[in-house]
Every structure is written in C-alpha cells, then in structure tokens.
ZAMIFI-229800 format. One record per residue (C-alpha): z, x, y; residue in one letter. Coordinates in nm, 2 decimals, always signed. Layout:
! residues N
SITE      up    east   north  type
SITE       Z       X       Y     A
...
! end
This chain:
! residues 274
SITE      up    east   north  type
SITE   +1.65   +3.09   +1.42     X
SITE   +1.29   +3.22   +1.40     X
SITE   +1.08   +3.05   +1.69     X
SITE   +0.73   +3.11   +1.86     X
SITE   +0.64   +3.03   +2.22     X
SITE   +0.33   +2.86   +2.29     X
SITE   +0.10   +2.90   +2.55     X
SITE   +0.28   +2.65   +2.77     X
SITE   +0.63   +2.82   +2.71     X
SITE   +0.76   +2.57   +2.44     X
SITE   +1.01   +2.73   +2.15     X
SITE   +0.89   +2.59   +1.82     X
SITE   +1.11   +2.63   +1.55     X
SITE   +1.01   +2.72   +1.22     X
SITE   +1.07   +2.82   +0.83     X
SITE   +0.91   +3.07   +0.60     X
SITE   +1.02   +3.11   +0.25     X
SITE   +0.88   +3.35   -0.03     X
SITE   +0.57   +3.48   -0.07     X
SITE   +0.19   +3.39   -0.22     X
SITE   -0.07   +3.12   -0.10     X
SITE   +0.13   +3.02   +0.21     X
SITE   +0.16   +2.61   +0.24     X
SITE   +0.22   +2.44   +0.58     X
SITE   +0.38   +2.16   +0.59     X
SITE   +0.33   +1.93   +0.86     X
SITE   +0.64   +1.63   +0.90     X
SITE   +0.62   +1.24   +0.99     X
SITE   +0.79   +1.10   +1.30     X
SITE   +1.07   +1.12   +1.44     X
SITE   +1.18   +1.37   +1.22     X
SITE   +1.17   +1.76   +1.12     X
SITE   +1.06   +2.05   +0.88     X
SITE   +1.39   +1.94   +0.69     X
SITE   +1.22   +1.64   +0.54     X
SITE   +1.00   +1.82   +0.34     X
SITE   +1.35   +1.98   +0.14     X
SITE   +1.21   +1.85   -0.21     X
SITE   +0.85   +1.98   -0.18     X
SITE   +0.96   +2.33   -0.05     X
SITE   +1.20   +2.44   -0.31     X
SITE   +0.97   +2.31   -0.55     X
SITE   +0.68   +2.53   -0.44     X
SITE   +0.87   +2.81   -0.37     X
SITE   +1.03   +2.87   -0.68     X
SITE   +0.61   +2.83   -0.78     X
SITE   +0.51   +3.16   -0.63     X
SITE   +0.38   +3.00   -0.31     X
SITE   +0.47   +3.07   +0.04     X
SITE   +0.62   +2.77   +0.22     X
SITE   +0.63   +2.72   +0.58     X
SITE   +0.75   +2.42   +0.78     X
SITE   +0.83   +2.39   +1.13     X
SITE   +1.02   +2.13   +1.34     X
SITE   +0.71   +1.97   +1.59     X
SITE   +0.75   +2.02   +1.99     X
SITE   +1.08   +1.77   +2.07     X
SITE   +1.17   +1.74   +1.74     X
SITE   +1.43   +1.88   +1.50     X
SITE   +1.57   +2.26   +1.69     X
SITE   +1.21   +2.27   +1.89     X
SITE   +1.19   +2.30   +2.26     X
SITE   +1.30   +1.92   +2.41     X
SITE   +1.05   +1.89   +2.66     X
SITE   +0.95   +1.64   +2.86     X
SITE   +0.57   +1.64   +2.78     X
SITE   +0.31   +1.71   +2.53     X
SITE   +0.39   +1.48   +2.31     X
SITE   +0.04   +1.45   +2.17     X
SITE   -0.21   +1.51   +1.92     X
SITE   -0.42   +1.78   +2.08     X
SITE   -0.01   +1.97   +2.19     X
SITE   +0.07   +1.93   +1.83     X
SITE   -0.22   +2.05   +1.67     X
SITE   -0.28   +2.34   +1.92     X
SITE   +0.14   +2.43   +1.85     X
SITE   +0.01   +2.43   +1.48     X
SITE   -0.30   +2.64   +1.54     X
SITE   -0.03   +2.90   +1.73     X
SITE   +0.20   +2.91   +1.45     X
SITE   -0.04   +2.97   +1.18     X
SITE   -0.21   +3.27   +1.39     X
SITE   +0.15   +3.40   +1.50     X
SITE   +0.22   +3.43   +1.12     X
SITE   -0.16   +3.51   +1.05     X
SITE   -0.21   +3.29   +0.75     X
SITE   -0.53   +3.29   +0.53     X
SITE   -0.64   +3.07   +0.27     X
SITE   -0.34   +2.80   +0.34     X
SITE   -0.27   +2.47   +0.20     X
SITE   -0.17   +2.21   +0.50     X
SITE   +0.01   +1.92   +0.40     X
SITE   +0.09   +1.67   +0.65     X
SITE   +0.31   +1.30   +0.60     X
SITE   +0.28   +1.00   +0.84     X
SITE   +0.23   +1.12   +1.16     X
SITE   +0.22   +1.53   +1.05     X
SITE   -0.14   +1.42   +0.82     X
SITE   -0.33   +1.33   +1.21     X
SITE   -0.13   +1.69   +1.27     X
SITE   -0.35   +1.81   +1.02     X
SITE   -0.63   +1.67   +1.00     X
SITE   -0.70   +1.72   +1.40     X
SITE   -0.57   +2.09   +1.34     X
SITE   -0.85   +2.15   +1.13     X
SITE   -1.10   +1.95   +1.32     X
SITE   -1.02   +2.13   +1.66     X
SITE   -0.96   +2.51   +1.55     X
SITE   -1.17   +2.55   +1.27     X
SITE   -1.11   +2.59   +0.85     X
SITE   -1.09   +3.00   +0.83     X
SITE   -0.76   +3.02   +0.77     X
SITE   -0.77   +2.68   +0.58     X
SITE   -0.82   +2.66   +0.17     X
SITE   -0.74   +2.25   +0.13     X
SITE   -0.47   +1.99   +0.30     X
SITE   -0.34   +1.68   +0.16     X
SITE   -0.20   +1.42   +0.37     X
SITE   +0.06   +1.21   +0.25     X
SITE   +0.11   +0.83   +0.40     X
SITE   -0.08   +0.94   +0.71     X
SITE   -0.17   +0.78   +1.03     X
SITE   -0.56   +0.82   +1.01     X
SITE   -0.80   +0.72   +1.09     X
SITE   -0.65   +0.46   +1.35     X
SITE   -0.34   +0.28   +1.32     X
SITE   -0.37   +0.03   +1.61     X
SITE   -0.62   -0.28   +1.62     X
SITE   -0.88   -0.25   +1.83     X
SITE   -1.30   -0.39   +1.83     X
SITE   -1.38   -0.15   +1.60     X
SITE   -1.09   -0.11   +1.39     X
SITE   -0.98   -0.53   +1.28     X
SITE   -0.76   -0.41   +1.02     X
SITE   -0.51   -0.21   +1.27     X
SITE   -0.21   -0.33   +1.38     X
SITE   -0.18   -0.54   +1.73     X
SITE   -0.11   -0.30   +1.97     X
SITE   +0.27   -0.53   +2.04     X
SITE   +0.40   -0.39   +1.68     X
SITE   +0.40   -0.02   +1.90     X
SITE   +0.54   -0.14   +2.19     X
SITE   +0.80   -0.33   +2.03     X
SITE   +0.89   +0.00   +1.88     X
SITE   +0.91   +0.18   +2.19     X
SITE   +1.12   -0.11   +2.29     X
SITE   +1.39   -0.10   +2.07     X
SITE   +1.41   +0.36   +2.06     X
SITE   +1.50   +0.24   +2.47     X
SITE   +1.77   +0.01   +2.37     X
SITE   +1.95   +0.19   +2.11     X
SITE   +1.79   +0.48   +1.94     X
SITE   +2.09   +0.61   +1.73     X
SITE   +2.08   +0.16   +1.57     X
SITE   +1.67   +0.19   +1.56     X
SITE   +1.71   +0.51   +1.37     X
SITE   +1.95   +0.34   +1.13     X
SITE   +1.78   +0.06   +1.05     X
SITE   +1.42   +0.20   +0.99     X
SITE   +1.53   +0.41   +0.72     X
SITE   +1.77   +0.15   +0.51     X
SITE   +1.45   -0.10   +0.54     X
SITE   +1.06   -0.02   +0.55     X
SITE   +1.04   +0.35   +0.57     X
SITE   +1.17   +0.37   +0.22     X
SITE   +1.13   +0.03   +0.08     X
SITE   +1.51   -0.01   +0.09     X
SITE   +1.41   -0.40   +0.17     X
SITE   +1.26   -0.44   -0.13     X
SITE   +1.39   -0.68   -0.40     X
SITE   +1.58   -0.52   -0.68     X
SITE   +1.55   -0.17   -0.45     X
SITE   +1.91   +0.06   -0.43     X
SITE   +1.91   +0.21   -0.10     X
SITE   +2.05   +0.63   -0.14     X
SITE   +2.30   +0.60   +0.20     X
SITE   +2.25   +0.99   +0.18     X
SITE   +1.86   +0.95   +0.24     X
SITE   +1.94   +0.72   +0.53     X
SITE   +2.18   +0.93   +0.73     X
SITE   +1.96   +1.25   +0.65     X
SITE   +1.67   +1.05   +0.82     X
SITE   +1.93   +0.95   +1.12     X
SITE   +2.06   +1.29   +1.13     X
SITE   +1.71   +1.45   +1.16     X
SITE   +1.56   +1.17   +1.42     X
SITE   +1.87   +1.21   +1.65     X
SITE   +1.88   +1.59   +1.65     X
SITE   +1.51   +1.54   +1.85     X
SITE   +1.45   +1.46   +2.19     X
SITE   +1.37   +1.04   +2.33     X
SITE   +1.11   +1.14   +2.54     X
SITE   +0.93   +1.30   +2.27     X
SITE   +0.99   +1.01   +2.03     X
SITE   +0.88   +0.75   +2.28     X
SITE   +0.57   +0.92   +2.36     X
SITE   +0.53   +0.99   +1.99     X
SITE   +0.46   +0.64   +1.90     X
SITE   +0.17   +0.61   +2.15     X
SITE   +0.02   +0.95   +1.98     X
SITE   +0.02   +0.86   +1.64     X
SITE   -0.04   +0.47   +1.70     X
SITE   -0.31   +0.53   +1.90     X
SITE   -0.51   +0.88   +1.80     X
SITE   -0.86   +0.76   +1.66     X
SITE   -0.94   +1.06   +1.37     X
SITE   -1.25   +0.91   +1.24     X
SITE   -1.47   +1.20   +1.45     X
SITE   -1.19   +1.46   +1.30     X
SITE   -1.21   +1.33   +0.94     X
SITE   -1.61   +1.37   +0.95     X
SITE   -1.58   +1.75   +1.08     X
SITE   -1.36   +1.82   +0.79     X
SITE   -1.57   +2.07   +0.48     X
SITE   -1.23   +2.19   +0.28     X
SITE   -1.11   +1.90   -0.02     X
SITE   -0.89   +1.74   +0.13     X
SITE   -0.63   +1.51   -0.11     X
SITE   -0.52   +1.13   +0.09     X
SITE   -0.22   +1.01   -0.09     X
SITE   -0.07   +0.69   +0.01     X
SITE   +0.16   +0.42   -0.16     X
SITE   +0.04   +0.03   -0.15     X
SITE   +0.33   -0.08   -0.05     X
SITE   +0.34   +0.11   +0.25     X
SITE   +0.50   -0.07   +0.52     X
SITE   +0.49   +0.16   +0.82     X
SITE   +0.08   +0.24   +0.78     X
SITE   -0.04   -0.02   +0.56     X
SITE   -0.25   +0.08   +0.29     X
SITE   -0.56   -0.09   +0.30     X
SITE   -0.66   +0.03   +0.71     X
SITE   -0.55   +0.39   +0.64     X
SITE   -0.58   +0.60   +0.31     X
SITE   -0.91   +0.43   +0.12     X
SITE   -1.09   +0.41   +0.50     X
SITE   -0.98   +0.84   +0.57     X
SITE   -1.06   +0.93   +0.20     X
SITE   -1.46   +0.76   +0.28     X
SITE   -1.51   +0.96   +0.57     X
SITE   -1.42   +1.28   +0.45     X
SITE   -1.67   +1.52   +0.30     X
SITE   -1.43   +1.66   +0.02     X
SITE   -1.20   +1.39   +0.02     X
SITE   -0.98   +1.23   -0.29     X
SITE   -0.79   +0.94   -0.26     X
SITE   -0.50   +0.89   -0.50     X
SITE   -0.33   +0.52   -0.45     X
SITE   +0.03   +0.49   -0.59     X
SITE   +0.15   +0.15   -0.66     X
SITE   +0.47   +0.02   -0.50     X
SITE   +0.50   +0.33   -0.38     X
SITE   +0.70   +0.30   -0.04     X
SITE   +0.57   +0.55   +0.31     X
SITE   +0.88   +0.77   +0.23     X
SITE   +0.76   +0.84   -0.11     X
SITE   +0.78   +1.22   -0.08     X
SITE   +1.15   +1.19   -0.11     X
SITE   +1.17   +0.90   -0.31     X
SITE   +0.93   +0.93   -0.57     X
SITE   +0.93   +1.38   -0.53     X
SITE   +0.87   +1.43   -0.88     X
SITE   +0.58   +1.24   -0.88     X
SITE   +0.44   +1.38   -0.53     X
SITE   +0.51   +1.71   -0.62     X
SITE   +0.34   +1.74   -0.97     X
SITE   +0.03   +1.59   -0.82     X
SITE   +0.03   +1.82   -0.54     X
SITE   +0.06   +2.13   -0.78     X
SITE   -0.21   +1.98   -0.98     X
SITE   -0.45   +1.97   -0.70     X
SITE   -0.36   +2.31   -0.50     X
SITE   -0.46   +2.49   -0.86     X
SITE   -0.79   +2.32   -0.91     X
! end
C-alpha cells in the first residue's frame, strides 16, 4: 500500500489514480479516502489526477494515540501534497475533511493550490459559544463522545441509517449497502482517534483561516443537513471568504456526496473548469 511518514513518524495511507490536474480529496469523520468512491472514478475517467488519503487514525493510517487535530491533519496534508509535489491542485474536503482544507491552505500557503470546495463542512465553528449563538451546545459533542465509549461498532450503525444520510426522513429508503460501507470504514479506524476527533472538528474556530484564503473556493451544503446544520455553517464560511460561492441544495442530507453523486459531481466538474 503506498504510505508517507510524517515528520512525527506516522504512516499515512494514500491513493493516486491517473494523471492531469491532480484533485485531493480530503474525507469526513470517522471515515476514509474510500468514501469519496463516486467522485474519484468520476474524475478520473475525466483526465484528472485523483488523490485521496485515509487521515492519521483513520481508514489503513498509522493508529496512534495522538494528534488527532486540526493543525496534525492539515500539516499530514501539507506532507502528502509535497511528497507527491503537486501544483495547481483542486482540494475538496467533506464534513470534517473541508476544516482539513481550509486550515491546509490557511497554514501552508496556496502555491500548490488552484481552488477547493468543501462539501457539508464543519467551518467556521460548529459548537455554541459568545460569539458563535447559532452553534451547537457544547453537550451535543460530548454526548457523542459518550456513546463512541459505550459501543462504537452500535454508534457507528446507527448514525449512518439515521442523520448522516437522512435515512430518518419521511418517505426516505435507507441503501443497507451505504450503511455497512460507513460501519465498515469507521471501524477499520482507531477510538482514540475518533474520540479526539469530535473535539477537533466540534471545536476548531476557521473564521481567521477562511479570511486568509485568496483561491475561489466553492461551499456546498444541503439544508437539511443534520450533522452541521445549514444555517451556522455554509452561508456564514461562504461570507468570509474572499473568492467564495455558496451553492445551497435543498433536502439535500450531510452524506450527499454519495447520495445525491450525480448531482455533486456535475457541479463539481462545472466549477473546476471555470
């Protein structure tokens, strides 16, 4: 399996398919480069380079016990794209993967960086606080943490056959396939990593990132979002950026890259060829 080390000796597993203007996609918690399937044989058989890898403690990287961070995951980004010395790449980053992206290219810079999208993501700040109303009570995150202690392997059942997809929805047909591809993925990574995971995207503030950012930068997000509600995330990220577009889909669920990939996809292609 093709891996690079980082500086603090952690084994990051990766993929790199085809050739062209290489994309780097970036994956939501708890999961892995695997849930990005639909979007990289699209592009692929497109002429572009695709390139995914599996964040520290996740998927078939490195379990360690620590780092479980923004500044670790954007700095084991940062590593990957020099070890494979992109230019001109497209980062595209879901849930937890856009505050990937987004503090990647805040902390190392945009000369290797053309545009990123971010898809459902986490900025600016998911949990309440004084300045931020509209976040979630800090409990909600906890609670999480709570129930990855008590049974990881039932957590990471029920998450995907309810809000992650919108498989709670009225009138909405759960795919059992897409739920036990989301359990297989979250229980090939470590708990450690998972647990602290919550903490790093709950409570990461981007808004100084998002400002720092010069390259367009497309913020897609479904209203119906039930993991990072709509109205505190997408439209406030898409203000604060420079270049930034926001592109609102109704009903659309957070796992909309795989539910809805046809429409993700096209939109995507649409904006990396403007």
């Amino acid at each position: 399996m093709p891996t690079i080390t980082t500086k603090d000796g952690v084994d990051i597993f990766y993929k790199d398919w085809g050739a062209g203007q290489p994309i780097v996609f970036s994956h939501g918690w708890p999961l892995s480069a695997d849930d990005w399937d639909a979007q990289m044989l699209f592009f692929v058989t497109r002429g572009y380079r695709v390139i995914a890898h599996d964040r520290r403690g996740h998927g078939r990287s490195a379990q360690v016990a620590d780092g479980h961070d923004m500044d670790h995951y954007a700095d084991d980004l940062a590593a990957l794209t020099a070890h494979l010395d992109l230019k001109n790449a497209i980062h595209v980053g879901h849930s937890t993967g856009g505050g990937e992206v987004v503090h990647y290219i805040a902390r190392h810079g945009e000369s290797r960086v053309a545009k990123a999208a971010i898809l459902s993501a986490v900025p600016p700040l998911m949990v309440q606080t004084a300045a931020n109303p509209g976040g979630l009570p800090k409990s909600v995150f906890d609670d999480l943490q709570k129930q990855l202690a008590a049974s990881r392997a039932q957590f990471y059942r029920d998450l995907p056959a309810g809000p992650f997809y919108g498989y709670n929805r009225p009138g909405a047909t759960p795919s059992e396939a897409v739920i036990q591809n989301w359990w297989r993925q979250g229980m090939m990574g470590g708990a450690k990593a998972h647990y602290d995971g919550i903490v790093a995207f709950s409570q990461t503030d981007f808004t100084e990132d998002l400002k720092k950012i010069n390259v367009p930068v497309l913020v897609m997000h479904g209203d119906d979002d039930q993991i990072v509600p709509y109205a505190d995330s997408a439209p406030l990220s898409a203000k604060l950026l420079k270049k930034g577009v926001l592109k609102t889909y109704k009903g659309f669920p957070h796992g909309m890259p795989t539910t809805h990939a046809e429409t993700i996809n096209a939109d995507l292609l649409a904006f990396f060829k403007e």
